[in-house]
C-alpha positions in Angstrom: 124.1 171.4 115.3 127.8 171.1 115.6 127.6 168.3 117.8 125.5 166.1 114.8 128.8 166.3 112.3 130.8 163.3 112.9 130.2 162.7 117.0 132.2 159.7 116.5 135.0 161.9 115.9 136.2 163.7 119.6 136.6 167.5 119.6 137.4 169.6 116.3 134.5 172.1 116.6 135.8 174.5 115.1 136.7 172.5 111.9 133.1 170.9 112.6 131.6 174.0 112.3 133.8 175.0 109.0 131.9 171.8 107.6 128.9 173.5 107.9 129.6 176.8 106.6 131.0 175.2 103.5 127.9 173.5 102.9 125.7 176.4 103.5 127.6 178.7 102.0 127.9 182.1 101.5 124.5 184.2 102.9 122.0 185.2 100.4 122.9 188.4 99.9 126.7 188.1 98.8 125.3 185.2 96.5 123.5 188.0 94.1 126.7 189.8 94.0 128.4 188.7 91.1 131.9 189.6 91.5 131.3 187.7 95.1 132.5 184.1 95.5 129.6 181.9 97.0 131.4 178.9 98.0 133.9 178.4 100.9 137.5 176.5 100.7 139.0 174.9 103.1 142.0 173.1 104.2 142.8 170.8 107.0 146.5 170.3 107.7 148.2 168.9 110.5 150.2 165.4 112.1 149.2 161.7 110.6 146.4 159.9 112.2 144.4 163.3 113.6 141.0 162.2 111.7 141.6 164.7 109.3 140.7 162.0 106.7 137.5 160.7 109.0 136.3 164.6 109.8 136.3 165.3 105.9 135.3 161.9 104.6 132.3 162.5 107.4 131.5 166.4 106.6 131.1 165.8 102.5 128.7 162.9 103.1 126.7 165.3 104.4 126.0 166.7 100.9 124.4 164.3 98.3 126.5 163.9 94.9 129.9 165.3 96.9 132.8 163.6 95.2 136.1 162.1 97.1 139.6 161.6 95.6 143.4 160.7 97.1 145.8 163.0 95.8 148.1 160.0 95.9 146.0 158.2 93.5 145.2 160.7 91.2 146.7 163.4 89.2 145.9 167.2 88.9 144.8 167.6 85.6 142.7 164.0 86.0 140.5 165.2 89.1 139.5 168.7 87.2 139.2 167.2 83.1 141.0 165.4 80.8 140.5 164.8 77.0 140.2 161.2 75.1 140.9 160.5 71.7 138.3 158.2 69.9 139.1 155.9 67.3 137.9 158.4 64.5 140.3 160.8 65.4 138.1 163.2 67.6 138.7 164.0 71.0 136.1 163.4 74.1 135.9 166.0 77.3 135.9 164.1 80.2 135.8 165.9 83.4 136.8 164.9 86.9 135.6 165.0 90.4 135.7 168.6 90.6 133.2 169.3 87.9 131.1 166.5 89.0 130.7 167.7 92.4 129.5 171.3 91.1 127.2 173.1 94.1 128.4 170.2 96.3 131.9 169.5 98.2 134.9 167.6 96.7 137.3 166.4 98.9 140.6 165.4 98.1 142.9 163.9 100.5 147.1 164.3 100.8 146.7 167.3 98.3 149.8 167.7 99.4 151.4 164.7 97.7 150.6 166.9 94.1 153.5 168.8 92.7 153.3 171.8 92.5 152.6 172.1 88.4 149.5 169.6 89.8 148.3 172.2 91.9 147.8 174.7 89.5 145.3 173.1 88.3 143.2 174.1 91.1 144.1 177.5 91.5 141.7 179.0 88.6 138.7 176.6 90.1 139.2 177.3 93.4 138.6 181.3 92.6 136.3 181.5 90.1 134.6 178.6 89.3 135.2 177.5 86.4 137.9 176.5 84.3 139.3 176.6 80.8 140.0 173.6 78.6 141.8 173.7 75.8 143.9 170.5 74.7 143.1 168.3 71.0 141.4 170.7 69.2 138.7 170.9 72.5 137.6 174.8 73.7 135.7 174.5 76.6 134.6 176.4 79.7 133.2 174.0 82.4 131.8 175.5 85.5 132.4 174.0 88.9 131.5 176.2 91.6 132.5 173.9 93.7 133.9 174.2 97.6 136.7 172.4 97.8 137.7 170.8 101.5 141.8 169.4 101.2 144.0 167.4 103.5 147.6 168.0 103.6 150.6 166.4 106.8 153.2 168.5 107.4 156.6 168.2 105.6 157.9 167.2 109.1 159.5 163.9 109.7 157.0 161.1 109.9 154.4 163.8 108.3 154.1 165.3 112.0 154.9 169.3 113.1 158.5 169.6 113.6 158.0 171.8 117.0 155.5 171.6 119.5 155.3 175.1 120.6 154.7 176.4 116.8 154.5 175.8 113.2 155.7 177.3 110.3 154.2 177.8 106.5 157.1 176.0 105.4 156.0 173.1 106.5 152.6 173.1 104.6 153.4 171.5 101.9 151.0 173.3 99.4 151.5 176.7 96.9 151.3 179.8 98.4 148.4 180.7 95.9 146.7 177.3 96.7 146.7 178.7 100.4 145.5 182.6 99.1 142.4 180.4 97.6 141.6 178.4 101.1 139.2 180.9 103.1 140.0 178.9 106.0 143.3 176.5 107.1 142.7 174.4 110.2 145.3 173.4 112.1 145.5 169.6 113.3 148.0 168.5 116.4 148.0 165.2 118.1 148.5 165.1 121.8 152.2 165.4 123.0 152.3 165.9 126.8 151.9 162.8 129.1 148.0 165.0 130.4 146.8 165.4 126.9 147.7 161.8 125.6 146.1 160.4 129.0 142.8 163.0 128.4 142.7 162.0 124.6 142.9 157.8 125.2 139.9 158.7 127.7 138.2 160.6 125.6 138.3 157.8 123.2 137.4 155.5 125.3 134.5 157.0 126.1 133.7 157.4 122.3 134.4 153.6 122.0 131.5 152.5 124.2 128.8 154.5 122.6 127.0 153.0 119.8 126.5 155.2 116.5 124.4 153.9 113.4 126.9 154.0 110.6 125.8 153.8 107.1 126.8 151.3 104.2 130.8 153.4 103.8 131.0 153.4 107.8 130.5 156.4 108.6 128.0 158.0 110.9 124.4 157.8 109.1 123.4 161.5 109.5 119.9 161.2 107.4 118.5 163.7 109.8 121.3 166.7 110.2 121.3 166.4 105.7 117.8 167.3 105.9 118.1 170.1 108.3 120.8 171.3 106.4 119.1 171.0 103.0 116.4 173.1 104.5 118.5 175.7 105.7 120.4 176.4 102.6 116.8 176.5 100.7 115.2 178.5 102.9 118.0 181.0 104.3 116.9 181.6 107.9 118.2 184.6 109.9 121.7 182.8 111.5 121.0 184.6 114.6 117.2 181.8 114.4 119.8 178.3 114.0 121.9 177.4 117.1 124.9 176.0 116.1 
């Protein structure tokens, strides 16, 4: 199965197969629990230009009704709800892409271009599903069990890691309790040594001269890996049955 998300898209399995867990989910039996969370975070981080963007762009279009955003575009209070006031005086709830994409995926790019007062305004989301909105006389709890799947470059010059041998969590450029939240944090390095960048541009290459269906957004039309995954999440088969 991993090798249907995103082939146009060279290695990653491991964050390939993080797609799938997030839209499958938690396994049926820690769904009845209540004080369980259902849904998996996750966070890609890592150098410019290592199809972070692509691999999560590709992974929520696997899921119907998942919602995209740009952190550089957008604000932190805008992508979970904001309140508008009419011309009688009243106020209209108007939530974001979070609350949109509820039992889906929201992605949101460069989360790490948010201040940190911006990301705050994931944290409650992000842990239990729901937030609280309380702003112009509006008192409202909106539900969003929604697993969230962020991009973040490190705080390195040219948003790369500043060491190739290592990396350190003060380069991430997100809140510690914005990290607590992400079940799991892939790490994302370009090629540095003259062998890997000569493997990677064959690689590539290779990649280049195959011919993939893309849909309308360009991306790789998966019709056929959204249906298996529908029916898995319905149906909750054994995982030791599905071959990943």
């Amino acid at each position: 199965v991993i090798s249907l998300v995103a082939p146009h898209i060279h290695g990653h399995e491991d964050e390939k197969l993080a797609g799938l867990l997030m839209i499958l989910g938690a396994a049926p039996k820690q769904r009845q629990n209540w004080y369980s969370r259902e849904w998996i975070n996750t966070t890609f981080v890592g150098d410019i230009g290592a199809a972070k963007t692509e691999l999560m762009r590709s992974i929520i279009a696997l899921v119907p009704g998942s919602q995209e955003i740009n952190a550089k575009h957008s604000t932190g209070k805008g992508i979970i709800a904001i309140a508008e006031r009419q011309g009688d005086g009243g106020a209209t709830l108007r939530t974001g892409a979070i609350a949109l994409a509820n039992g889906r995926i929201c992605g949101v790019d460069e989360v790490g271009t948010f201040l940190f007062e911006e990301q705050e305004q994931l944290l409650q989301v992000m842990d239990k599903g729901y937030f609280d909105f309380r702003k112009m006389g509006i008192n409202q709890r909106v539900y969003a069990k929604t697993p969230l799947l962020l991009t973040a470059n490190p705080m390195g010059k040219g948003g790369k890691w500043a060491s190739p041998d290592g990396i350190s969590l003060d380069e991430i450029p997100l809140k510690g309790q914005l990290i607590d939240r992400s079940d799991l944090i892939h790490i994302f390095r370009l090629p540095r040594t003259p062998q890997e960048i000569r493997e990677y541009n064959g690689n590539k290459l290779a990649l280049a001269s195959k011919h993939f269906r893309r849909n309308k957004d360009g991306l790789f039309d998966s019709i056929h890996l959204r249906k298996l995954l529908y029916w898995l999440k319905n149906h909750n088969p054994e995982l030791e049955n599905v071959v990943f």
